[in-house]
C-alpha positions in Angstrom: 123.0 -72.3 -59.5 125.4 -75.0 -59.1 125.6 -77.5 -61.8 125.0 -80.9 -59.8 126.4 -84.1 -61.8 123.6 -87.3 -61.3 125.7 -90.7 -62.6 128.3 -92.5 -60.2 132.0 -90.8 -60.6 134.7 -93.2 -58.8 137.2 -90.3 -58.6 139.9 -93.0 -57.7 140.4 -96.6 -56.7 143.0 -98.3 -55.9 143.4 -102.3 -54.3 145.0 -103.5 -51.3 146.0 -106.9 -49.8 146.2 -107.3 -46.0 146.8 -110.9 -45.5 143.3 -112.7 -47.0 141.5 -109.5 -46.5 141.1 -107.0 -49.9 140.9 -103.7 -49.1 139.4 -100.8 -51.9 140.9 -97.4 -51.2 140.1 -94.4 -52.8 137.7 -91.5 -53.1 134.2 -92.1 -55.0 131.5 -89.9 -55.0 127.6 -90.2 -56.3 124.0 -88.6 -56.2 122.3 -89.0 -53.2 118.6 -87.4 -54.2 117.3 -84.3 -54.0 116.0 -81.8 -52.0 112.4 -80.7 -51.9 113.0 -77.4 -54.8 114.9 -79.8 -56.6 118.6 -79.2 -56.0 120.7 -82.2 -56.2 122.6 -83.7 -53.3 125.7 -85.7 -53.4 127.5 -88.4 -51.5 131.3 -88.7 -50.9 133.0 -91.7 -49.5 136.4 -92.0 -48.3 138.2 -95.3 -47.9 141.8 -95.9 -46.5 143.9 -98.7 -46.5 143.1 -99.3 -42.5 139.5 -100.0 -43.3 138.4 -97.1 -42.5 135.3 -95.6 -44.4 133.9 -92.1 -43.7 130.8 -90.9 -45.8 129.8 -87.4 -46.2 127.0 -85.9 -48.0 126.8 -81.8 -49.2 123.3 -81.5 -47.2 124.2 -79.8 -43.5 128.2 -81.1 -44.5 127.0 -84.2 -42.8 128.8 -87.5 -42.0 126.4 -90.5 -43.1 128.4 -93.4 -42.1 131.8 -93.7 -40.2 132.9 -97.8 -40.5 135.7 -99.1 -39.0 137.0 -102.5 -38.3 136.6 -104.0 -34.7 139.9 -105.9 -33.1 138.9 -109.0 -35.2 139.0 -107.3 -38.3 135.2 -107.1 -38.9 134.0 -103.7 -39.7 130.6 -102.2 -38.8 128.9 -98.2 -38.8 129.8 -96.5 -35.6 127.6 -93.7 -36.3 123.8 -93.7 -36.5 122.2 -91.7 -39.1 119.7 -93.0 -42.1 120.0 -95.0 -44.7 118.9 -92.1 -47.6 118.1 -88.2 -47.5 114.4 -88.2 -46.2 114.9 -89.4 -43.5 117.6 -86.8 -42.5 114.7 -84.0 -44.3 112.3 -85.7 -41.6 113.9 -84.8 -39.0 117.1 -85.8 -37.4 118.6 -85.0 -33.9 122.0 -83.5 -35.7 123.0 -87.1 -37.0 127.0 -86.1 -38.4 125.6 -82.7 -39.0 128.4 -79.9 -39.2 126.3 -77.0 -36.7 126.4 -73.6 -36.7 126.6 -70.4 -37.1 126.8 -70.9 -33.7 126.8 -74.6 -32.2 125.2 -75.3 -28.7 123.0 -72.9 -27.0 122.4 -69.0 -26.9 120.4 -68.1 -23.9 116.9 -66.8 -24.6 117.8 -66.4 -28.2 119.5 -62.8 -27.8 123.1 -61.3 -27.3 124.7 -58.4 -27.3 127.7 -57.3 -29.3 129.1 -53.6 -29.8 126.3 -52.1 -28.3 123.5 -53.4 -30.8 121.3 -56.5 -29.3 120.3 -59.0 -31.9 117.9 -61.5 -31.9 117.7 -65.1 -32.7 115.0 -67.8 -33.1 114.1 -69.8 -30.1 114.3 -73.5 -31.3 115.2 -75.3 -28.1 112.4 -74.0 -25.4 113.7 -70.5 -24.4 117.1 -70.9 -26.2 118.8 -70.5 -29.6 120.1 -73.9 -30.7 122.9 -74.8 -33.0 122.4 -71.7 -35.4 118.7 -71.5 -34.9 115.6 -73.1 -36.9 117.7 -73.3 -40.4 121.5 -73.4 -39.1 124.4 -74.9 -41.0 122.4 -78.9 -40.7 120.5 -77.5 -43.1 121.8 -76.1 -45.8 123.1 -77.5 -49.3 127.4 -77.0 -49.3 129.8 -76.6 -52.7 132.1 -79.8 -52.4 135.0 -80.1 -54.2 136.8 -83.8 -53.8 140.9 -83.9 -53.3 143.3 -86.4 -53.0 147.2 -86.9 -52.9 149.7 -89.2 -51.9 149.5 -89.1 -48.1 145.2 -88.3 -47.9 142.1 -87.7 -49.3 139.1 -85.8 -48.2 136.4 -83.0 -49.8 136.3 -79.5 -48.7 132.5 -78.1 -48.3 132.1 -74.2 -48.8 128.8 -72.0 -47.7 128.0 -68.7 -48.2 126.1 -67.3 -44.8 124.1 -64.1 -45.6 124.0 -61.0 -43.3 120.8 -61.4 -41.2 120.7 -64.8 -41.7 118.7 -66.5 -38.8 119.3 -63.3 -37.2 123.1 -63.0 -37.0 125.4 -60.3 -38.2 127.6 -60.7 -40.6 127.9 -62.6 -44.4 130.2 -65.5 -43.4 132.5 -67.6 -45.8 132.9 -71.1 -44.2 134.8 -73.9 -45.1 134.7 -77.4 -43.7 137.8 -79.9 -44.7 137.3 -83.6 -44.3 140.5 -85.1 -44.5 141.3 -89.0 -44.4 144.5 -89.9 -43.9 147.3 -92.4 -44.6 146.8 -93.2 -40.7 143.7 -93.3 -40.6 142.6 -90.1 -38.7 139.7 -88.3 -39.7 140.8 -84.7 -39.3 138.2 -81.8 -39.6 139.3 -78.3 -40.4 137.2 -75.6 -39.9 137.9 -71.8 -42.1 135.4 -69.2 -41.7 135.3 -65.2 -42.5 133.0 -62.7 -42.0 132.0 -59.0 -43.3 130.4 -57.8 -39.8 131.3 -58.8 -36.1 129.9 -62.0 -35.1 129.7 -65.1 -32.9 130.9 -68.0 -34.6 131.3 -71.6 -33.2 131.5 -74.9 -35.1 131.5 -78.1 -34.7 131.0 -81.5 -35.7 127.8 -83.2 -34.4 128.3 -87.4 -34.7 126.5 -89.6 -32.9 128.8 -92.4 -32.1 128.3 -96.3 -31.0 131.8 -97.8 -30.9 129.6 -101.3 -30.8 128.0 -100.4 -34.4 125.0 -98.1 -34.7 122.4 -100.3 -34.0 123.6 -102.5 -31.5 122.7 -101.4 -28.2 123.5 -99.1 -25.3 126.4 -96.8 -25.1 126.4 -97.0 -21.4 129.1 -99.7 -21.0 131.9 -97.4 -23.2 134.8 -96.3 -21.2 135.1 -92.7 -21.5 138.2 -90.5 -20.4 138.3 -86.8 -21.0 141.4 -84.5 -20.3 139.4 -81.9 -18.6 140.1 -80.9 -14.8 137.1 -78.3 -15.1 133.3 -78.0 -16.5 130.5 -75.2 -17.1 127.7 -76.1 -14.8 124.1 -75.2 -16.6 120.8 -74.1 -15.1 117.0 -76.0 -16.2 117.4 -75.1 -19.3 120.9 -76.5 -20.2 122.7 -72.4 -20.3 125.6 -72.0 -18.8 125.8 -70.5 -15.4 128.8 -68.9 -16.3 130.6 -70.3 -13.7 134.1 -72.9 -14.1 134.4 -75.6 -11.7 136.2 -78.5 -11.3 135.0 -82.0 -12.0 136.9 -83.4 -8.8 134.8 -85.2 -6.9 132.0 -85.0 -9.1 130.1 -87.4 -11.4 131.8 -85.2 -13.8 135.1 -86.6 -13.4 136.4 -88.4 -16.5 140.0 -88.6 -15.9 140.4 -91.8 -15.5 138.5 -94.3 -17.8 135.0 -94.7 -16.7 132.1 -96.3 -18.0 129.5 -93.5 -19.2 126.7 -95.5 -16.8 128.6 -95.9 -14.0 127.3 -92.5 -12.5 124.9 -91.7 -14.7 122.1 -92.0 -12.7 123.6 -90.6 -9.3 121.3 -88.2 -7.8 123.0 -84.9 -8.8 121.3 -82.0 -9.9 123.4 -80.9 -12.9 122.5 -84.2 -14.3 118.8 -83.7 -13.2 119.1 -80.7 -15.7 120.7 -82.8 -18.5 118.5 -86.1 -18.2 122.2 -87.6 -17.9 125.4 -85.9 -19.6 124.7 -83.2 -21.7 127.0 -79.9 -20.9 130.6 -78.7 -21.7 134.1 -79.7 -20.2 137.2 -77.2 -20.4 139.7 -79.2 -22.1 143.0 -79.0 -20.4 145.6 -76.8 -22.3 142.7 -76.4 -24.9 142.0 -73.1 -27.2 146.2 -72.2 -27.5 145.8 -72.9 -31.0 147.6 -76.6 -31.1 146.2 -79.6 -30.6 145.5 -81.3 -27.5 144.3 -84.8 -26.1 140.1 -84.1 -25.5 138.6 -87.7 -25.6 139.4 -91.2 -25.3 136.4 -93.9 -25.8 136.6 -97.1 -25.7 134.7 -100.3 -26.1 136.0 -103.7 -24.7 133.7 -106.1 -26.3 134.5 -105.0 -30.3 137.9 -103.1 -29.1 137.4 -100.2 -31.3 139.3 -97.2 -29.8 138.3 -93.6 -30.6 140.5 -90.9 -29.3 139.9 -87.1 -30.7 142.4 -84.1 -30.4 141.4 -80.4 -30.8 142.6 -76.8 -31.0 139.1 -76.1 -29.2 138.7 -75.3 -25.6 135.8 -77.1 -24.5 133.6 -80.2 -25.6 130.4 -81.1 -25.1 129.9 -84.6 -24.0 126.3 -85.8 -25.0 125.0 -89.1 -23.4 122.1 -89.4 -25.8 119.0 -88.9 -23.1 116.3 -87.6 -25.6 116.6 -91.2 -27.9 113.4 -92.5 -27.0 112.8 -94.9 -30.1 110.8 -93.6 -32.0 113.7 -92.2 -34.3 114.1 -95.6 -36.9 117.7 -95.3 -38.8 119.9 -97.6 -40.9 118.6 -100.4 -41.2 115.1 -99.8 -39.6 116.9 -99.8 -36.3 115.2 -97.8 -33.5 117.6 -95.7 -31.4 116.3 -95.7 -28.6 117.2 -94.5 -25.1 121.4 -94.2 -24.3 122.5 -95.5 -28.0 124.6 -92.7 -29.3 126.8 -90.1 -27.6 128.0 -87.2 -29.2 131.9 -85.9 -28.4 131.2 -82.0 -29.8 134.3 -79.9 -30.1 133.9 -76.1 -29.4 133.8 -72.5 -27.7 131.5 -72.9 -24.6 127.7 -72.6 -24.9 126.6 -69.3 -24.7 129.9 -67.4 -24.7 128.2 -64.3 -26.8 126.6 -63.6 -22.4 129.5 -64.7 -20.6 132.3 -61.9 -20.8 134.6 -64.8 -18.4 134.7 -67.2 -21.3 136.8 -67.9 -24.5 135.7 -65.2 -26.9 133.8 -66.5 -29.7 133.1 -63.2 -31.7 134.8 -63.0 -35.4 135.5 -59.6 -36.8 136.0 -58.3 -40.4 140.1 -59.1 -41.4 139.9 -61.7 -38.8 139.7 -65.7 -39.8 138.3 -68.2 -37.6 140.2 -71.8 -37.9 139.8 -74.9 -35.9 141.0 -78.4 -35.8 140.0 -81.3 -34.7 141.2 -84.9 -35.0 138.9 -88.3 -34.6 142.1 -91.2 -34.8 140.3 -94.7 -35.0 142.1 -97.8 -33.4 141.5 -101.5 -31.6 143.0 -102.5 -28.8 142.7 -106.6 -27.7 142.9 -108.1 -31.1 145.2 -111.5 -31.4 
C-alpha cells in the first residue's frame, strides 16, 4: 500500500508582482480526506505567474478547480465540481474526472475483438459508459509532483487489471498535468497494455467561462474546427455514419452562441436533449496537434481555446443538470451551466470497423495530447 503523507507540503513558492497585483506561483500539495476503506487522498495545486490555478486531486485524476482571471484581472472557478471529497464519493456527473478505460459509450455493453466477444457493464441504459460502473473516475492514482524552470505539473499512474470491468488486458496509464510558463494546461496521456484492448481517454471538465456558479452557458460563443460529425441513434451510439455539419445545427465553424440553435427542432438533438455527440476534428488523429475548440465569453472575456492529437471531441451542452446537484459553494447547477469539450477516439469505435481504431496491443503505447490555453480578450 502506498504510504499517503497527511500535513500540508508547499513543494515550492515563489512571489510575483504584476503592477499592484501579487501573484504566488508554485506547486503545493495537501490531504484532501479519505476514502471510505481508509486510503488517503491528496490535493495538488498549480499556480503560474498568469493567474492561472489548476487543482487536481489522486481520486479519478480529477481537476477540482480551474481559476483564471477575467479581462479585468479578477479571477473566478471556471469549473464546477465540490468543495471536498464526499461530495465527488456522492455522486458526480464526471466533474474534471480523467474517464476511461474507455471514455464515451460502447453500444449494449459488448464488442468484439480477435474473435472473442467481451462483455461490459451497462451503466448508461443499454450502453457501457466511460469504463463502466468503476472506470478510471473512480479509482485512487500514485502522484508524483514535478517542476522545472519553464513548468510544473504532477504525473498520476494506475495499474488496470486484466478483467477489470470486463476489459482485456492489465493496462499501465499515465496521466501528466502540466502547467506551463504560458499558461497552458497541457494533458498527456501514456498507457500500455499486456492483452489487446480498446483504450480511449480523456479529460471530463465541466466548464463555465462566467465562473462555476454563475449562470447559463448558453450565451458562450463556441467555434469548433470540425467540417464533419457522428450522428447517434436514441440512445446516444453512433450510427456509424460521418456527415458533415454544413447546414446543420451542427455547424460550429464560425463563432456561435451554444443557444442559438439549441432548441431547433432537429432530431439528433432530440436524441441528445441538446448537444451531446462527437465532431471529427479537422486534420485530427495524425499525431500533432491541431486547433479543436475555441470558447468564449464576452461579458468576463475569458478565452479558452484547446488543441489535440485526438480525432474527435465530444461537445456536451450540459442537458441532464437539473439542480438538484449542489457544488462549490452550495450552488445548484442546474439546467445548461456547464459544458464539457471531451477530447477522443469516437464513441463506440470497438463496433464501427469505418472509424479511427481504438484497440492497443501488447508492444504498442497509446499517447495523446491535448492542450486547454487560457486567455481574455476586451480588457483595457
Amino acid at each position: 500500500m502506498i504510504s499517503i503523507h497527511r500535513t500540508t507540503i508547499a513543494i515550492t513558492a515563489l512571489t510575483l508582482f504584476s503592477g499592484c497585483t501579487m501573484r504566488r506561483v508554485g506547486l503545493t500539495r495537501a490531504p484532501f480526506g479519505q476514502l471510505p476503506d481508509g486510503r488517503g487522498v491528496e490535493l495538488f495545486t498549480l499556480k503560474s505567474g498568469h493567474g492561472i490555478e489548476v487543482s487536481v486531486m489522486t481520486y479519478g485524476a480529477i481537476i477540482t478547480a480551474i481559476r483564471t482571471p477575467d479581462k479585468s484581472g479578477h479571477v473566478a472557478d471556471v469549473a464546477l465540481g465540490f468543495d471536498s471529497l464526499s461530495g465527488y464519493l456522492a455522486g458526480s456527473p464526471y466533474f474534471g474526472a480523467i474517464v476511461g478505460r474507455y471514455a464515451n459509450r460502447i453500444a449494449g455493453g459488448r464488442f468484439k475483438l480477435d474473435g472473442v466477444e467481451y462483455h461490459l457493464a451497462r451503466n448508461n441504459g443499454p450502453n457501457s459508459l466511460h469504463g463502466g460502473q468503476r472506470g478510471f473516475d473512480k479509482v485512487l492514482w500514485t502522484p508524483e509532483p514535478f517542476e522545472n524552470d519553464s513548468a510544473m505539473g504532477v504525473k498520476m499512474r494506475y495499474e488496470g487489471s486484466d478483467g477489470e470491468e470486463g476489459y482485456p488486458g492489465a493496462v499501465s496509464v499515465l496521466v501528466t498535468y502540466t502547467l506551463n510558463a504560458d499558461g497552458e494546461l497541457i494533458v498527456d496521456y501514456d498507457a500500455s497494455t499486456t492483452k489487446a484492448t480498446p483504450i480511449n481517454l480523456s479529460q471530463h471538465t465541466y466548464w463555465n467561462l462566467h465562473g462555476e456558479g454563475s449562470g447559463g452557458i448558453t450565451d458562450h460563443m463556441l467555434t469548433l474546427y470540425a467540417s464533419a460529425f457522428t450522428p447517434v441513434d436514441s440512445t446516444l451510439i453512433p450510427t456509424g455514419q460521418i456527415a458533415p455539419v454544413a447546414g446543420t445545427p451542427f455547424d460550429f465553424h464560425q463563432p456561435t452562441a451554444i443557444g442559438a440553435r439549441i432548441d431547433t427542432p432537429d432530431e439528433q438533438l432530440r436524441f441528445g436533449r441538446g448537444y451531446d455527440h462527437n465532431w471529427v476534428i479537422d486534420g485530427g488523429g495524425q499525431g500533432k496537434l491541431v486547433n479543436a475548440a475555441r470558447l468564449e465569453d464576452s461579458v468576463s472575456g475569458r478565452v479558452l481555446e484547446i488543441r489535440t492529437t485526438e480525432p474527435g471531441i465530444q461537445f456536451y451542452s450540459g442537458n441532464f443538470l437539473d439542480g438538484t446537484i449542489k457544488g462549490k459553494g452550495g450552488h445548484s447547477y442546474g439546467h445548461r451551466t456547464g459544458l464539457c469539450l471531451e477530447t477522443q477516439h469516437f464513441p463506440d469505435s470497438p463496433n464501427h470497423q469505418n472509424f479511427p481504431s481504438t484497440i492497443l496491443r501488447p508492444g504498442e503505447r497509446y499517447q495523446s495530447r491535448t492542450v486547454f490555453a487560457f486567455s481574455t480578450h476586451g480588457g483595457t
